[in-house]
N, C-alpha and C positions, 0 to 999 in steps of 0.2 A: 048516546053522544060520545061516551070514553071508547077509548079502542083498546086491543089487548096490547100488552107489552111485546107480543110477538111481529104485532102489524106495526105498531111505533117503530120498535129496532129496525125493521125493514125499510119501513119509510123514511127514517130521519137517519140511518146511521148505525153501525154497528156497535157504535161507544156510544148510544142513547140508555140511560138507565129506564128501567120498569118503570110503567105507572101504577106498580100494583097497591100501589100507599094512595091513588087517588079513587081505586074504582070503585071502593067499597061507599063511598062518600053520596050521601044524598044530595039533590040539588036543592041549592036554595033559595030561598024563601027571603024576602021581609021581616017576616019572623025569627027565623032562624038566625039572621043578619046580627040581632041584636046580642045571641050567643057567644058570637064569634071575637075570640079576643085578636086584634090583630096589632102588631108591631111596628110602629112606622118611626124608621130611623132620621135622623140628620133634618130634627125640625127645626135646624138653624137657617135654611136653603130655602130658598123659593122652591124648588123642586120637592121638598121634604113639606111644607105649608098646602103646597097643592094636593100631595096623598091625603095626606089630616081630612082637609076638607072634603075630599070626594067618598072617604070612609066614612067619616062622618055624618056626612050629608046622605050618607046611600043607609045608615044604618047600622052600620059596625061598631062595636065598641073597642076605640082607638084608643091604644098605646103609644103617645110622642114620645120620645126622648132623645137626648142629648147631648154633645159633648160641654157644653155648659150650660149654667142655669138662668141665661140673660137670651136665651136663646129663642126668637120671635114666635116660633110656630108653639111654642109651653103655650103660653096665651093663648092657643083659638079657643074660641066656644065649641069647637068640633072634637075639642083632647078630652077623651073620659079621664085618662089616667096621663101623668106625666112623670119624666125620671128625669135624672142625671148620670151618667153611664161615664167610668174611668176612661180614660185617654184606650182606643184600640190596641196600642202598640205597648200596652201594660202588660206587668202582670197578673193584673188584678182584673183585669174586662172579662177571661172565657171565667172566672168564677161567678161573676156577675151579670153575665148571660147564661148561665145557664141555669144560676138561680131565678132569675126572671121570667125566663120561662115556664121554667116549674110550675113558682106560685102561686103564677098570674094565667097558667095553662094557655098560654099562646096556640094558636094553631096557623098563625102566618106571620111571616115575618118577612115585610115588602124590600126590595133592594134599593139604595143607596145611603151616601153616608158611611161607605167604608163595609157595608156589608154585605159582600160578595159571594157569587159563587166559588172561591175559588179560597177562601177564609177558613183556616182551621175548623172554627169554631162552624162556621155554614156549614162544616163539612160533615160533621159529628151531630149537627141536628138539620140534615137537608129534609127530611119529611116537614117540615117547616117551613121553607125555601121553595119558591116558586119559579126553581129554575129546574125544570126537567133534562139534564143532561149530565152526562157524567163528566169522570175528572177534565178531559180534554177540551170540553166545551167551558170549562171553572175557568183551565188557565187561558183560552182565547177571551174570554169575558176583561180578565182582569190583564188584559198587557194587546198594549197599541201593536208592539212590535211583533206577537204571538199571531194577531189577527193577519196583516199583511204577510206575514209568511205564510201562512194557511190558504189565503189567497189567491195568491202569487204560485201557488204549486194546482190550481184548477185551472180548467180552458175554458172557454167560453163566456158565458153573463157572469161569472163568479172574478175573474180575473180582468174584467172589463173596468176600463174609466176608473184606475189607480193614476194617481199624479208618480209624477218622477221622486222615484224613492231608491233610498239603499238599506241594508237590512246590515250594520254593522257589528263585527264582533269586539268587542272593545279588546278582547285577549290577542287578538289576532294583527298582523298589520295592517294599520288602517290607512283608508283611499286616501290620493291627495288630495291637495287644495283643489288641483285642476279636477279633477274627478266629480268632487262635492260641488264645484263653482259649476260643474256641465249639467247640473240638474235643475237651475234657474235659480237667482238671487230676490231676496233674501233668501235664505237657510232655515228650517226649523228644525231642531233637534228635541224627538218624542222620546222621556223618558217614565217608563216604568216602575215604582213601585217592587211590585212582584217579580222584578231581572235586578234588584239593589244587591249589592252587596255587605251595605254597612247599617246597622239601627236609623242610621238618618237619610238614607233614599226612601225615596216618595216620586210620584207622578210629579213632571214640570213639564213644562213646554219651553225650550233658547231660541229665542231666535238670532240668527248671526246672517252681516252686512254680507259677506262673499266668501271664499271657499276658507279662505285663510286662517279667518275666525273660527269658522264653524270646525278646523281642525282641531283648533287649538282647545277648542270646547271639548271636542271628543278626547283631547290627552288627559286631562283633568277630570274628567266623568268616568274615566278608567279605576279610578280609585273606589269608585260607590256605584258599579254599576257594569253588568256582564255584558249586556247588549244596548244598542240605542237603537232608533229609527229616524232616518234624516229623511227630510220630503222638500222637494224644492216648491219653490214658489210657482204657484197657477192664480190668473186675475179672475175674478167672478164675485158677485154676490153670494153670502153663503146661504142656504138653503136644506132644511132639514127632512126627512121622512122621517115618519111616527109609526110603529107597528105594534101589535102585540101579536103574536103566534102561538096560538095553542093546537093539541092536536095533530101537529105537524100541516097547520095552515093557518094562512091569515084572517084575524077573525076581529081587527080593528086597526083601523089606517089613517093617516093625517097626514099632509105636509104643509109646513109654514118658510116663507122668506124672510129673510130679515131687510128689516127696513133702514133701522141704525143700529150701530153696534159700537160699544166702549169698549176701548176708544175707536173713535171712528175708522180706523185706519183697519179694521177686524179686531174682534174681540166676544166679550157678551153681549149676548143678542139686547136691547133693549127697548125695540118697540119692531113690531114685526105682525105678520099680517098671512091669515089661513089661507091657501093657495094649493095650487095643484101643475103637475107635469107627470103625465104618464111617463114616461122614458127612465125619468129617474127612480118613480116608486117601482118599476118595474126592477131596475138595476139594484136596488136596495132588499125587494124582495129575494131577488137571484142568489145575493149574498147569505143574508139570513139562514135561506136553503141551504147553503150549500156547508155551511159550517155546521147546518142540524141545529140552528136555536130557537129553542122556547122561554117563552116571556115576552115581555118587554124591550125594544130596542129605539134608540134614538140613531139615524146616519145621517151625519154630515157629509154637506157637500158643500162641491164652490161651483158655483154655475154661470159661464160668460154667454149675457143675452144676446152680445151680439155675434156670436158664434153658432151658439147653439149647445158647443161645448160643457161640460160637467165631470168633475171628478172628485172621487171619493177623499173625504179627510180624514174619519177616523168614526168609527160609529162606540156608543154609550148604551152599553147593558143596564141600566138601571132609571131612573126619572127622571128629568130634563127641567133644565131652571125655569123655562116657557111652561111648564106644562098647564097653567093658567088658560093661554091660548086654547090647548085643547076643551079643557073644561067649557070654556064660553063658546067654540066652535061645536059643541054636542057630541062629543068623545071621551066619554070619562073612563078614559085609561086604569085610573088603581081600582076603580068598582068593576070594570070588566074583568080585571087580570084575579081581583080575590074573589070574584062568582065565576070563573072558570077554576080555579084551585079549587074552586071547593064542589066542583062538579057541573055546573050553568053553563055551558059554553056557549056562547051566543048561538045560533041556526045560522044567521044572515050575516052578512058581512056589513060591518059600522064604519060607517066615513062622516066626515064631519062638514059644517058650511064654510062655504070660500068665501074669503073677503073679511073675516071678521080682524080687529085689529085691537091689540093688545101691549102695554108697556109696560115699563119700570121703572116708576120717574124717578126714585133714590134709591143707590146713587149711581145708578146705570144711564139713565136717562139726562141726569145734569153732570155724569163725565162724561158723555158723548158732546156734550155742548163744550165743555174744558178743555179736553181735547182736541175740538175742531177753532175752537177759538187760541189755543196755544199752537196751534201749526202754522209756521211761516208761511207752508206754499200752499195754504187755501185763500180764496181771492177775500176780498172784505164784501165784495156782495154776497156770495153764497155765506158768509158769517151774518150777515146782516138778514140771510132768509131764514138763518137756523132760527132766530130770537123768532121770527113771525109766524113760521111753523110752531116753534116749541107752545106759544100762545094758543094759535089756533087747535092744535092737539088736544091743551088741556080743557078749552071753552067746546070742542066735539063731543057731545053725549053718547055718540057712538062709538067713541075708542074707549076701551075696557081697559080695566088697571087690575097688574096681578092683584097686588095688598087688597084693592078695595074690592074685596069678592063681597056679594051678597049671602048676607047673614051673617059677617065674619068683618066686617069693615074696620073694627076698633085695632085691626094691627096695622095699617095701613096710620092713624093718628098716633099709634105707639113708636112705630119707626119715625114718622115725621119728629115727633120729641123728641126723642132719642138725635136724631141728626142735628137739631136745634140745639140740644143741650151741649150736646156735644163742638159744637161751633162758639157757643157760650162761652163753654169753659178755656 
């Protein structure tokens, strides 16, 4: 099932690193599963709760941790072992990853939660790291504005169904108001992390009313930050594809729409529903290819039904705050991706059932309702159908809830306290 490093390079890229730290690797077992210390970061995230559980539940002996100790996914009944991990941007975190590792002989260490390919410390123990590609595929992983230029220099499906974007240099002169206003209003300006210049950049997303704004943004973002990415606005419901790619092929696929999203106006996904469109999983594929990635990927899009139309938002190297969806739709992404690491790579191609529908009633699901009830220009009927939906939703035995997964239900009554107590106090 594994290929040589020579037929990889060729196939994926000539900056694809060796698999040769994976061939030696038997496949595994149930058995063997239980050997397996595996790392699953950022179990403070619905995205980070959903790894726990499908390691868990598949057999792995799972490593949570955390940037604090209040952090919901410590809790599953699926965490063998649970930590508290310094702030990333310490000095004190690569001493304590890599004692961690050590100790505890990790053999995988799942992405997200700030643990990237593109991460000193990921870089220094990638035979750990289930991202098969070398540095150039690290830093398109970790920067919005990295991927759309990479993009945007291929022809064909690779360059296809990008929204109106510009790729600024913040050092350079930057476009005008008129310029940024001709790419559709609102504005969103994608900032970067990994393009910061000062200890305190991080990834954000601005959105600004028309060009004006959005310039004014980019003069101030000079100061923390070499590059931006502006994208104008495009209407559509947003709409995700699910991949994982190993091998240099896809070997587990999904796509989900969303149904509501906090705030309603786009935002997190909060109740959304397993689906499918060729066109896009096709477009989303194309991409993947074309950058050479292996792993895990999430792509966004915004999709206008009554068009037909679709374009790319921004696609997520690592686990997706849905990924509950997948689990209940019969795609368990982190069990597929650490028995391909560890040599399993599925034969057949895994896709998931359509139609299955999944939320997150706190507090995604009751600020979508806040939201839509604090907008002036939504009508007071359609307010008056959220409350009768929001009911009928929760009295539906068919719509699944991330928190209240089977076997694992008691976080699902710990966050409800937690919100209660908190409103309490």
């Amino acid at each position: 099932m594994l290929v040589c490093a020579a037929r990889v390079s060729a196939a994926c890229g000539s900056d694809r690193r060796s698999f040769d730290s994976y061939q030696e690797k038997p496949l595994v077992t149930p058995g063997q599963r239980r050997r397996k210390n595996v790392l699953v970061p950022a179990a403070h995230s619905l995205g980070g709760i959903g790894v726990i559980r499908s390691l868990g539940r598949a057999g792995y002996r799972v490593h949570a941790v955390a940037p604090s100790r209040d952090a919901l996914g410590l809790a599953s009944r699926y965490a063998d072992e649970r930590a508290v991990h310094p702030p990333l941007s310490s000095e004190e975190f690569q001493g304590w990853f890599d004692d961690y590792v050590k100790r505890n002989d990790i053999a995988l260490v799942m992405p997200g939660g700030g643990f990237d390919p593109d991460a000193s410390f990921a870089r220094k123990h990638e035979a750990v790291f289930p991202f098969n590609g070398g540095p150039q595929q690290g830093a398109i992983a970790a920067s919005k504005f990295r991927l759309f230029e990479r993009l945007s220099q291929h022809d064909g499906e690779a360059a296809a169904h990008l929204p109106p974007f510009l790729l600024v240099d913040l050092a350079a002169p930057l476009p005008t108001a008129d310029e940024l206003a001709s790419l559709g209003v609102p504005l969103f300006i994608k900032l970067d992390g990994a393009l910061g210049t000062t200890g305190a950049s991080g990834d954000d997303v601005l959105r600004c009313p028309n060009g004006e704004a959005a310039r004014a943004a980019l003069q101030r973002l000079a100061a923390d930050y070499s590059h931006a990415l502006v994208q104008g606005y495009v209407a559509g419901r947003g709409v995700g594809a699910f991949t994982l790619r190993w091998d240099c092929r896809t070997v587990a696929r999904m796509m989900h729409r969303r149904l509501h999203e906090m705030p309603h106006t786009g935002g997190a996904s909060s109740l959304r529903q397993s689906w499918w469109m060729p066109e896009i999983m096709a477009d989303a594929e194309a991409k993947l290819a074309a950058i050479g990635w292996q792993g895990v990927a999430m792509v966004e899009y915004r999709y206008d039904e009554a068009s037909g139309e679709f374009w790319l938002m921004e696609i997520n190297f690592r686990f997706w705050g849905s990924l509950h969806l997948s689990l209940y739709a019969g795609v368990d992404f982190p069990r597929l991706l650490a028995d391909s690491f560890f040599g399993d790579v599925p034969a057949q191609l895994v896709e998931g059932d359509i139609g299955i529908r999944c939320r997150h009633l706190y507090p995604h699901e009751l600020g979508y309702l806040v939201s839509l009830w604090r907008d002036r220009a939504v009508s007071w009927s359609r307010k008056a159908w959220s409350l009768v939906e929001a009911v009928g939703l929760t009295l539906d035995p068919g719509v699944r809830s991330d928190l209240l997964f089977p076997g694992d239900r008691r976080l699902f009554w710990r966050q409800l306290r937690r919100a209660l107590t908190r409103r309490g106090g």
